[in-house]
C-alpha positions in Angstrom: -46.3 42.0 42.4 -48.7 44.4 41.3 -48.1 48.5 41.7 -51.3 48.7 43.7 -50.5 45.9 46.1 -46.9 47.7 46.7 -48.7 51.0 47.8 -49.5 49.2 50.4 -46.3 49.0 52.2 -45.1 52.5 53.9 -41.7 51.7 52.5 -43.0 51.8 48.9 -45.9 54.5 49.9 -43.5 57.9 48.5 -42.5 56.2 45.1 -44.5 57.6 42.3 -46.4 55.4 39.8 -42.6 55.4 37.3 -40.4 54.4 40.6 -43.0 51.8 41.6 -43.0 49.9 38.4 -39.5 49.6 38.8 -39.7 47.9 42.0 -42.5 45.7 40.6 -39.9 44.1 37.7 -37.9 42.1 40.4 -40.3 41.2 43.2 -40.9 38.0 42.6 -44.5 36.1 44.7 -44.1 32.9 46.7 -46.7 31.2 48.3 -45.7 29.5 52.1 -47.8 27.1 54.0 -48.2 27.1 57.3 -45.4 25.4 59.7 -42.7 26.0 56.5 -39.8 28.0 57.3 -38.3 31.0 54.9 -35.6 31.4 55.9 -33.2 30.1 58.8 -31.0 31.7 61.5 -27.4 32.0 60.3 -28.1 31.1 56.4 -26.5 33.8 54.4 -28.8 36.5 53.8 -29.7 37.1 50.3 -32.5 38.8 50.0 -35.9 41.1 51.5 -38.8 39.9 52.4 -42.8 41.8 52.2 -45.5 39.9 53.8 -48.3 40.5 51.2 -50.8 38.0 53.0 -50.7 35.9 56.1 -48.7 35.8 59.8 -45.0 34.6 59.6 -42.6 34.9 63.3 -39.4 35.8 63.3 -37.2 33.7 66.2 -34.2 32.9 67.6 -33.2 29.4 69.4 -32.2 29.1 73.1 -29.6 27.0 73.6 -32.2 24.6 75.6 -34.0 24.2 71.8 -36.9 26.6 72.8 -37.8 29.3 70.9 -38.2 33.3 71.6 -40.2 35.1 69.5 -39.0 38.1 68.5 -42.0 39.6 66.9 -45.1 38.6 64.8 -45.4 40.0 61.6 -48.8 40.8 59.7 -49.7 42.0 56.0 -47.3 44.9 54.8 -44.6 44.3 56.7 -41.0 44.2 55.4 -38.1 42.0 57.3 -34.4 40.7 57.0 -34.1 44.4 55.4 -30.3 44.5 57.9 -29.1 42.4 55.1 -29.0 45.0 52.4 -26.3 47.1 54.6 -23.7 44.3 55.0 -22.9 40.7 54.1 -24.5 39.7 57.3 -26.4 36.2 57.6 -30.3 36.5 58.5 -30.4 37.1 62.4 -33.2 34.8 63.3 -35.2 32.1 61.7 -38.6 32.9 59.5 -41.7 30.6 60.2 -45.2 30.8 58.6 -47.7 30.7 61.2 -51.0 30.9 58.6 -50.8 30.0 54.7 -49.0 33.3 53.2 -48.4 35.1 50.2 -44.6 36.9 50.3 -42.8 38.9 48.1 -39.1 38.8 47.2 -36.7 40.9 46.5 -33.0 39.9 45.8 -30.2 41.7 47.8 -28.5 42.4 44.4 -31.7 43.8 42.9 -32.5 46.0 45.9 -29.3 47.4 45.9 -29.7 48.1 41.9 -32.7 50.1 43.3 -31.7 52.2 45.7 -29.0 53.4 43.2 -31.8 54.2 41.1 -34.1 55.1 44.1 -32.2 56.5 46.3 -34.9 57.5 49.1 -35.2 54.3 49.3 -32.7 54.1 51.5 -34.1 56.1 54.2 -37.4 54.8 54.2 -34.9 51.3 54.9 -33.2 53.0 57.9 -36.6 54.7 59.3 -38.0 50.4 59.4 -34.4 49.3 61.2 -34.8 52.4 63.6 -38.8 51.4 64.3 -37.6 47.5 64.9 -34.5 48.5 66.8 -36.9 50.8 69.1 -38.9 47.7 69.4 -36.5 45.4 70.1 -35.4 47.5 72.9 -38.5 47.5 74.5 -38.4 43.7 74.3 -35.4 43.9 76.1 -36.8 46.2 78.7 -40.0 44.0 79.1 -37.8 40.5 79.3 -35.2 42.1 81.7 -36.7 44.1 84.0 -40.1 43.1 84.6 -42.3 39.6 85.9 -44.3 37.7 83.8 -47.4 39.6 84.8 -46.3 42.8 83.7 -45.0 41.6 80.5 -47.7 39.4 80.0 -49.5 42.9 79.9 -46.9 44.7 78.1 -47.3 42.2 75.4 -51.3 42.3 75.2 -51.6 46.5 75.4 -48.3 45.6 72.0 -50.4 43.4 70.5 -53.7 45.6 70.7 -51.8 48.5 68.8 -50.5 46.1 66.5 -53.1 43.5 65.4 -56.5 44.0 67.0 -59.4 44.8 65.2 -61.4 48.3 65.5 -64.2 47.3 68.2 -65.1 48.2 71.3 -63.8 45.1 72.7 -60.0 44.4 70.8 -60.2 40.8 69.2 -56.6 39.8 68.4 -56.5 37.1 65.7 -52.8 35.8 66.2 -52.3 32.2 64.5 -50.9 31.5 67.8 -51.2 28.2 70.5 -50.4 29.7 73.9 -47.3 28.0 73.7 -46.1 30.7 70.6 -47.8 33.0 73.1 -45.6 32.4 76.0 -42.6 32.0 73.7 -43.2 35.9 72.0 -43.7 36.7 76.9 -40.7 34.3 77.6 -42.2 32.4 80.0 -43.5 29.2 80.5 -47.0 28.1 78.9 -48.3 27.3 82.6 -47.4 30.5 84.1 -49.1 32.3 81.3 -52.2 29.8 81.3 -52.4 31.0 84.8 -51.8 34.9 84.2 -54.5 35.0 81.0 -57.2 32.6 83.6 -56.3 35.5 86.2 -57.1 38.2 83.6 -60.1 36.5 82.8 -61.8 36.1 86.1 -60.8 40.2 86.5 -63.3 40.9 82.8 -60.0 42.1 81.2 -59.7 39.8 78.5 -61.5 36.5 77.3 -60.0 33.6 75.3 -60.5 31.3 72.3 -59.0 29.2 70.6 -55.7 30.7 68.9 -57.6 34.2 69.7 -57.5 37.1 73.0 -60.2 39.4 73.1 -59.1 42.1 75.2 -62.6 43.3 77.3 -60.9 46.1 79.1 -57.7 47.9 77.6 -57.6 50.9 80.0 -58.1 47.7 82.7 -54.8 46.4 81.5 -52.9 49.5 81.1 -53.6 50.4 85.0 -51.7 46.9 85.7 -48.5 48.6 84.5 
């Protein structure tokens, strides 16, 4: 991976032009297609992962076979870093949504690097603190609220995380409404029926694979 293109994740964003080309000599570029899967739940962890181009999801299984989304991750995002700490397996399953571009970095090399790097290390721990924050609120959002209000919580998430810089917010997920209700933890019906409501309110509109959020302050007032 290219020094440039690794200025581009905030966990490489401190390292000066000497500390980056160390990190460059043991990334190492795959290519994914869409629908083929990384890494799996429970596999022994062996490495990080940085989304260079494309959408990957990171779930777990229910024991009924569906899946829950645990987040959707866009360009310049970094994940399975909790493997680096421990010898702990990768805590959910990795799946390409659109065709992407990844870079890898073995557990062994990474470590090598933040012996030679060591603020490396904290920029690690400030990423696990941001996901455990988030996670958290995922929590929150499954335990103690309805579908509506997550359904909400999850489009004002989204917004902040993926929409585009327009007056009205065009999200550009990769997602069927099923991955949709999967990431709300509901059923694809009741969310059907939630986004229709939404729509007939001017708060949002809907393509295919795409949300366009009409009225974010609209949507806030719901919660």
């Amino acid at each position: 991976m290219r020094i440039d293109s690794l200025r581009n994740y905030d966990y490489f964003s401190q390292l000066t032009d000497k500390e980056l080309a160390e990190v460059a000599k043991v990334v190492r570029t795959k290519e994914y297609k869409k629908g083929e899967i990384i890494f799996f739940e429970g596999e022994a962890g062996n490495a990080l992962f940085m989304l260079e181009k494309g959408k990957i999801k990171l779930v777990k299984m229910k024991e009924s076979g569906e899946e829950q989304i645990l987040t959707i991750l866009k360009s310049g995002s970094i994940f399975a870093e909790v493997i680096i700490f421990d010898e702990a397996d990768y805590p959910a399953t990795a799946i390409v949504l659109k065709d992407s571009i990844v870079g890898v970095i073995s557990k062994d090399d990474m470590e090598n690097l933040i012996k030679k790097i060591p603020k490396l290390s904290l920029e690690l721990l400030k990423i696990m603190s941001k996901r455990l924050r988030r996670a958290q609120k995922m929590v929150e959002n499954l335990g103690l609220h309805n579908t509506e209000t997550r359904t909400t919580n999850i489009l004002i998430y989204l917004a902040s995380e993926y929409g585009s810089a327009n007056q009205e917010i065009e999200l550009e997920l990769s997602i069927s409404q099923q991955e949709l209700a999967n990431l709300i933890g509901s059923s694809r019906e009741t969310v059907s029926r939630i986004l229709n409501n939404f729509k007939d309110q001017g708060l949002i509109d809907t393509a295919r694979q795409k949300v366009i959020i009409k009225d974010l302050k609209g949507l806030e007032k719901l919660n």
